[in-house]
N, C-alpha and C positions, 0 to 999 in steps of 0.2 A: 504494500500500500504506500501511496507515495505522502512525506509530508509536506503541507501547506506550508510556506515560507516568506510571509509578510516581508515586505522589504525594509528593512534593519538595521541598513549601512550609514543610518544618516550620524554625523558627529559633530553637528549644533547641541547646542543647549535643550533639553528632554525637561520635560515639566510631569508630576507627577498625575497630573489629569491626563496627558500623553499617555504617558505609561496605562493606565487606566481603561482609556478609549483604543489605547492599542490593545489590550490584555480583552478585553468586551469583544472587540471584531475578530478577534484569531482564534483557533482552535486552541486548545493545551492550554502550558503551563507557563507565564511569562517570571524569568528573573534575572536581577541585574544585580552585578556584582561589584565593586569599587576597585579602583585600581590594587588596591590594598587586599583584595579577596573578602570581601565582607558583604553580607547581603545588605543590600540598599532599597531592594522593592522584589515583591514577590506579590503576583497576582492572584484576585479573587480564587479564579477555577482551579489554585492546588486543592481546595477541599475537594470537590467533587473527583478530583483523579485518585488525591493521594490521601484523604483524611485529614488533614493539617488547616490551623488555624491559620491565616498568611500572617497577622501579629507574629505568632511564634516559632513557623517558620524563619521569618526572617530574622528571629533572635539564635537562630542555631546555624550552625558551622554548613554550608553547604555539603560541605563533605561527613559529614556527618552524617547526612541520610543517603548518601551514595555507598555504593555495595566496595568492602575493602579494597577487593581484586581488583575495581575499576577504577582506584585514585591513580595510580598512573599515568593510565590513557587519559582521564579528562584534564591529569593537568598537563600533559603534551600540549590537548587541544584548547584549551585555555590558553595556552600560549602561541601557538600558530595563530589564534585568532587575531591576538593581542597583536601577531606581527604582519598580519592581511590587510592593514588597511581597510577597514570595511568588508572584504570578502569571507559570506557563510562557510562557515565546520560543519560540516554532519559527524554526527556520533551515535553510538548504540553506547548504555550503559543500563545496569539497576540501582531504583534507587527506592529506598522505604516508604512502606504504608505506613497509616498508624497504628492498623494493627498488627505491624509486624514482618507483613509480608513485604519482600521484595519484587519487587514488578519492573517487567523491563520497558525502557524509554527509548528513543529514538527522537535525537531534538540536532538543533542547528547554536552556533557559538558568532559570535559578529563584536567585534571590536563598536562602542560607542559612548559618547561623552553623558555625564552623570544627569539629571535634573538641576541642582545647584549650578552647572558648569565647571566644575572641580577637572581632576584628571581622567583620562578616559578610563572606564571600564569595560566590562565583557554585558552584554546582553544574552540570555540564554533563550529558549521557548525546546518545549519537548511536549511528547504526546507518550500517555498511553498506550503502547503496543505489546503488550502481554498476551491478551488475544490471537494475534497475528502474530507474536513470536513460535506459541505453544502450535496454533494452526498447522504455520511455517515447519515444523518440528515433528508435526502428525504426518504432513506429506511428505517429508524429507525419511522418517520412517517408514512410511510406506511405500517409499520408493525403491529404498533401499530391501525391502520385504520383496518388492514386485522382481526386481533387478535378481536375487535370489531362485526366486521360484521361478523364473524363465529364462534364466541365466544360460539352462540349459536345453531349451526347448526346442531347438533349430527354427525359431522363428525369428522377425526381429515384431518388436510390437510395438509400435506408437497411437500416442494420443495425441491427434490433430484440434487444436482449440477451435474457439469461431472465430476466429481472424485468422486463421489458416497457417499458425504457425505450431511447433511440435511443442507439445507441454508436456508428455515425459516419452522417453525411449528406452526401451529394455528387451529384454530376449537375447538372443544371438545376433548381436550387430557388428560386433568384429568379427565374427566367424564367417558372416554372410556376406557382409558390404565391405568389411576388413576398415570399415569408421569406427570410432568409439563412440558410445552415446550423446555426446557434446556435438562432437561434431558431425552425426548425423543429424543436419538441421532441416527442416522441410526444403529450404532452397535447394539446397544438394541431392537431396532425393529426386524432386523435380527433371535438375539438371541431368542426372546420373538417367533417368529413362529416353530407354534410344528414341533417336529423333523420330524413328517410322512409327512408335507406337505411342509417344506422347501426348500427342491429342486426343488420342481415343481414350487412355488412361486416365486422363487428369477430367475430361468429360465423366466419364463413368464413378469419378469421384465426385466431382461435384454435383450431379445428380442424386447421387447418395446425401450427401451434406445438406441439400436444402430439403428432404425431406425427414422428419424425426423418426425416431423406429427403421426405418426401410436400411437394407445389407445390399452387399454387392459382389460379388468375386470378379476380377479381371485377370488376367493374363500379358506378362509385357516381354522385351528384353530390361536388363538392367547393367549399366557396367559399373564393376567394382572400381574400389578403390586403386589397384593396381592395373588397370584397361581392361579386367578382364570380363569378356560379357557372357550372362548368364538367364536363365529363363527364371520367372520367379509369377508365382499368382498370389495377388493381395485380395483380403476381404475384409472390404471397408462396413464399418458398423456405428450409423449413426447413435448415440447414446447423450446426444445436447440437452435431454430432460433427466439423463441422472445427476444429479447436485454434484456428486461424487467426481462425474468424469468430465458434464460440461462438454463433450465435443465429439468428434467421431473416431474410433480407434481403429489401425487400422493392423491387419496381423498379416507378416510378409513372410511366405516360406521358400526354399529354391526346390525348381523342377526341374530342371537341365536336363535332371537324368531320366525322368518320366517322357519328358519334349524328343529329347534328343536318341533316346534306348531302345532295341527293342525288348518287347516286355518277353518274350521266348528264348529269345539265345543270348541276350545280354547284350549282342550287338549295338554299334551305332548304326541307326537308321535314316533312312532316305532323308530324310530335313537336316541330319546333321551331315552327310553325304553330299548332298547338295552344296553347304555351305560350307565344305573343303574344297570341293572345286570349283566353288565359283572364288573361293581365294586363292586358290590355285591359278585362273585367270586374271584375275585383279592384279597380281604382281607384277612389277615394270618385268618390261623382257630381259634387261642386264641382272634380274634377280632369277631369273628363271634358268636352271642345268639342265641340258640337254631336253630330253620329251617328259610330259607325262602322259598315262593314257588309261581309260574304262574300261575296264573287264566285267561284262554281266553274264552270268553262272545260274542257267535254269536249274532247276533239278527236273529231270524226265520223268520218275516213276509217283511224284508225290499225291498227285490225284490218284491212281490205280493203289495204292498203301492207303491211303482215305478212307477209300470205298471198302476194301477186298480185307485188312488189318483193322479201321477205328481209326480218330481222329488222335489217339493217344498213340500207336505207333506213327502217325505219319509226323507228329510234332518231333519224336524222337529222331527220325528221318533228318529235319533240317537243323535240329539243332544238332544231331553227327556231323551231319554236309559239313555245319559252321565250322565247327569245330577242327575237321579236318583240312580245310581249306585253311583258317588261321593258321595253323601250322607251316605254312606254304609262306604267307605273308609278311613280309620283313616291318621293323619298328616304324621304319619311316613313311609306310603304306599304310592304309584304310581297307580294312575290310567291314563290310556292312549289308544288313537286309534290307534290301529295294523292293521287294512285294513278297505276296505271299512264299510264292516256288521261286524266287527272283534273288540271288546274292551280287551283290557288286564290289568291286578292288578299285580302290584308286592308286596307280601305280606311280609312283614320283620319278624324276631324274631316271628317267628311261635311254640310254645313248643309242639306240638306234630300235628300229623296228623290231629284228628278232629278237631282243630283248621281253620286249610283249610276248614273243610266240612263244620264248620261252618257258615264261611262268605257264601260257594256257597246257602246255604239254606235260608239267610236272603238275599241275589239276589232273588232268586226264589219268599220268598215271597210277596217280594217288587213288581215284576210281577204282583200280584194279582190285582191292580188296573189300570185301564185303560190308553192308553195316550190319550187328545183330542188333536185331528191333523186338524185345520184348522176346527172344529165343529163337528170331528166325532170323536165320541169315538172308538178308535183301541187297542185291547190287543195281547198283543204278549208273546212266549216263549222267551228261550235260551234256543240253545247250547252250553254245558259246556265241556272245556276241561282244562285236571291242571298238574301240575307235582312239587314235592317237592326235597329240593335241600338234599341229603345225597352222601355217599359212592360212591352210583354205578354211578352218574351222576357227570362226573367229568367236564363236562366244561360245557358252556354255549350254545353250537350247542346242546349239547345228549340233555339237560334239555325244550331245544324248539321244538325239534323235539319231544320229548313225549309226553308235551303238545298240539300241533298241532295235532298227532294221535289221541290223547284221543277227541281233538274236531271233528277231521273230524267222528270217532266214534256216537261221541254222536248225530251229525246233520244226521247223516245218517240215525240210527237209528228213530230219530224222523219223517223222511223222509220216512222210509218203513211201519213203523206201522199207520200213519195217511190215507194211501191209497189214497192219493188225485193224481188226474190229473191236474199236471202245468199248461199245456198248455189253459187247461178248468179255472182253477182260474185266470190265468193272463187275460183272457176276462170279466169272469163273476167279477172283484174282486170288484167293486164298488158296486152293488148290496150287493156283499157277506159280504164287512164289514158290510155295514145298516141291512143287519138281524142277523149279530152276535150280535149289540148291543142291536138288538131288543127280540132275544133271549134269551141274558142275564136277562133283563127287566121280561121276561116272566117266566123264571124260578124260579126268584124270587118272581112274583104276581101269581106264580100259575096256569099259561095258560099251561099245558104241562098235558094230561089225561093217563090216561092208557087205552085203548081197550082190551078185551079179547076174541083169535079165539077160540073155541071148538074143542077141537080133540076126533076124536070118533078112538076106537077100529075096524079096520076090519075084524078081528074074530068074534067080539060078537056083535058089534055094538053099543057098549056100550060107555057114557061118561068116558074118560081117564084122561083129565086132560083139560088143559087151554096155550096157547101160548099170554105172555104180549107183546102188542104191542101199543107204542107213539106213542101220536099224538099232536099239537101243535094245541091248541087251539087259534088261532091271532086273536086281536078285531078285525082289520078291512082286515086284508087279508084273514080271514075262517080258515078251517081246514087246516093243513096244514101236507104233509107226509112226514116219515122220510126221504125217498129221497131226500129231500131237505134240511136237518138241521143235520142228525146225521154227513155226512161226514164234513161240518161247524164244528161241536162240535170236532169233533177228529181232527181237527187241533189245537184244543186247551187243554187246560184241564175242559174246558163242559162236555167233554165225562166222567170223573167220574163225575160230579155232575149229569147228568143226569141219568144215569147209577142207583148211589148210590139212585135216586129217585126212577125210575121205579120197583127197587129191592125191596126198602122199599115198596112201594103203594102195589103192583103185593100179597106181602108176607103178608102183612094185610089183603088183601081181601082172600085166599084161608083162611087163618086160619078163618075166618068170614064164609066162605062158610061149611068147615068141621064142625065149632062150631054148625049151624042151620041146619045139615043133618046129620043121621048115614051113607046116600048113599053116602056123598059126604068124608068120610074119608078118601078113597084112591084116590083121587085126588091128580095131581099134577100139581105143575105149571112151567112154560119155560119162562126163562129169557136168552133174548139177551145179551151176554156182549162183548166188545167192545175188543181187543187187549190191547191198549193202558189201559185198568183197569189193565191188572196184572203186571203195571209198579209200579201199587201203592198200598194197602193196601185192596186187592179183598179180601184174603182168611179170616184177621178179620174181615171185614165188612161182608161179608158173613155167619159167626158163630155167629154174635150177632144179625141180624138179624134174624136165624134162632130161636135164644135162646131166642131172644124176642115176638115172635109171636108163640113159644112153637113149630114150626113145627119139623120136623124129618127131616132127611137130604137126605133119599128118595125120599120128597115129593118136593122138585126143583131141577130143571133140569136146568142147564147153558151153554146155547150155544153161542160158539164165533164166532163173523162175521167179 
């Protein structure tokens, strides 16, 4: 509370009706002192503050009814007064009732000439603030209580007044904002919210604020103390009719990690994804090494694991993929969930193109190994789509957008050449995983034979050649026909291992047939091969097969299905 401060300074001649007509218009307590230190007048209203007659007041020692501790300090300031020329002392002191009690004061000290005109003395006036001390001392306590109990709350919590400044702060404000209570002032706050969300923030507060009762939550950026910017959501809660609080408080927690996370594999997600490469752009070019470049990583099997497993193995699914893929990922790279089936890499300081190809190849091979999901072994491709940052790709929309193409590309593809029926695997998929892994098993122990049809000539009628045809030997489910495993294999990469076998098996046995018949020399043989082979390395594999079993490239025949 501020005190009223009658103007004091004059050092003419004071008449005790002055003094009188001064002490009637002013608030408190008026007394004047002699240069000597001796009361000379003391006004009507010390009764009503302090109890005291002013006769008998003024017959006692001022310091007399001042608190011991505070003779000191007042006669400091009795004395600075005494050297200001007319310019007011504020002081806080106590000083006696009459009954006893000490009650604190808060008054002003002003150098001025006596009534008689003698030498100068000091003029006093003070008020009553006991009230306002004890108040002052409640809230000072309880501030200290508030500061306490949220000390550790990872909030920060302010109480906004109605003049729109902060009247207390507490919670976690160095932890969050990295200010101390002081100096997190409502200006700073203001200033600290990023420029793109400030108008919408500070509306959605004062919307709140002019109406009593009514709450708010918003959502902003905010930059810390150190530049560092962070997502955070306040909820503003007007409360201008509790006595207590008087204003609107508003309670501030950070999300960064809710905004920025995803809530399945822990990753950073797309929004924070984003706003790595769009600073990845933003850098002058003399700050930028070599390329960076987008690697987006479908996973192929994770609808058919949905459907054919439960939503609980296929979660397991991408959070493996993640997993295994970080591993891949150097410190200085970003891996992140882009959508649902959708993983992305942000690749830094790339020196040349194969660099990119690089990492996609050590993805791929990392594939090679299965995931177990809940007891079953499930192996899955990717879809791979990328795009590298140079000349022609000037922002960061063209740079996504090629990438995205090149993935919708590549799954498409994967999607046309494997020939499979959705509709038929998202039924059959339970069954289908248990014989993929059982097929695996087989290929490797060797359950997997060749049969050979005979083709006869219809001219001559004569043996032509041989048609190799699979067949999966299962211990305990029998023979089993390609109808039921090759379209299995071409959803994967089976289809060249199996492939790569039947070729090999099919081409040692003709050469074995030609070697033990001069009849059987012009024989040839017919090998199934798959589409999805001459994704990969059909036409070597096919020459050194041919070079290794001495045959002539006549003598096989390759038919695609």
């Amino acid at each position: 509370e501020s005190t009223p401060k009658p103007s004091l300074s004059r050092t003419s001649e004071l008449s005790t009706a002055w003094f009188e007509g001064l002490s009637d218009a002013a608030a408190g307590v008026i007394v004047h002192l002699s240069g000597s230190g001796q009361t000379t007048y003391v006004s009507r209203s010390i009764t009503g503050v302090l109890g005291w007659d002013p006769k008998e007041a003024r017959t006692r020692s001022l310091f007399g009814l001042i608190e011991e501790s505070d003779h000191e300090a007042v006669r400091t300031v009795l004395v600075r007064a005494h050297a200001a020329e007319g310019r007011e002392i504020s002081f806080d002191f106590k000083i006696l009732h009459l009954d006893g009690r000490f009650l604190f004061a808060r008054g002003t000290a002003v150098r001025a000439a006596p009534p008689d005109g003698g030498s100068p003395g000091i003029l006093l006036r003070f008020l009553d603030v006991t009230e306002v001390r004890q108040r002052e001392a409640k809230l000072a306590e309880q501030a200290r209580w508030l500061h306490k109990l949220t000390r550790n709350s990872g909030e920060v919590i302010t109480v906004l007044n109605v003049a729109g400044r902060h009247a207390f702060v507490g919670g976690s404000a160095e932890e969050l904002v990295g200010w101390d209570p002081e100096g997190w002032t409502a200006e700073r706050w203001r200033e600290s919210i990023h420029e793109q969300d400030r108008g919408r923030a500070l509306a959605t507060l004062d919307a709140v604020r002019r109406e009593a009762g009514s709450s708010e939550p918003f959502q902003y950026r905010l930059r810390r103390k150190n530049g560092q910017l962070i997502h955070v959501e306040t909820l503003a809660v007007n409360l201008v009719d509790d006595p207590d609080l008087e204003g609107c408080v508003l309670y501030t927690r950070d999300i960064t990690r809710q905004v920025v996370q995803d809530a399945l594999t822990g990753l950073p997600n797309r929004l924070l994804f984003d706003e790595r490469v769009r600073s990845a752009f933003t850098r002058a070019p003399e700050q930028r090494r070599d390329f960076f470049g987008i690697v987006l990583l479908r996973v192929d099997r994770y609808e058919m694991v949905s459907a054919g497993l439960g939503p609980g193995p296929a979660d397991q699914l991408l959070l493996r993929f993640g997993e295994r893929i970080a591993e891949l990922v150097a410190e200085t790279d970003l891996l992140a969930r882009y959508s649902t089936d959708v993983f992305a890499v942000l690749l830094h300081d790339l020196p040349h193109e194969q660099a990119m190809q690089d990492f996609i190849a050590r993805v791929m091979a990392s594939l090679d190994r299965p995931f177990n999901l809940w007891g079953q072994d499930v192996h899955t491709g990717v879809a791979v789509g990328a795009a590298l940052s140079d000349q022609v790709r000037a922002s960061m929309d063209v740079m996504f957008q090629d990438a995205e193409r090149s993935l919708s590309r590549s799954f498409a593809r994967r999607r046309t050449t494997t020939g499979v029926d959705e509709s038929q695997v998202l039924e059959e998929m339970t069954s289908r995983l248990e014989l993929e892994a059982e097929l695996r098993r087989g290929l490797k122990e060797g359950q997997l034979d060749v049969h050979y049809q005979p083709v006869v000539s219809l001219r001559s009628g004569a043996l032509a050649g041989f048609e190799a045809l699979v067949r999966w030997n299962h211990p305990t489910r029998g023979l089993i026909g390609p109808n039921r495993f090759i379209p299995l294999a071409e959803e994967t990469e089976l289809i060249g291992l199996i492939g790569a076998h039947v070729l090999s098996v099919a081409c040692r046995q003709l050469a074995s047939w030609q070697a033990s018949s001069d009849r059987a020399h012009d024989l040839w043989m017919s090998v199934n091969v798959s589409a999805r082979e001459f994704q990969g390395d059909l036409v070597d594999r096919v020459v050194e097969v041919l070079q290794d079993n001495g045959l002539a490239p006549a003598h096989l025949k390759l038919e695609v299905t």
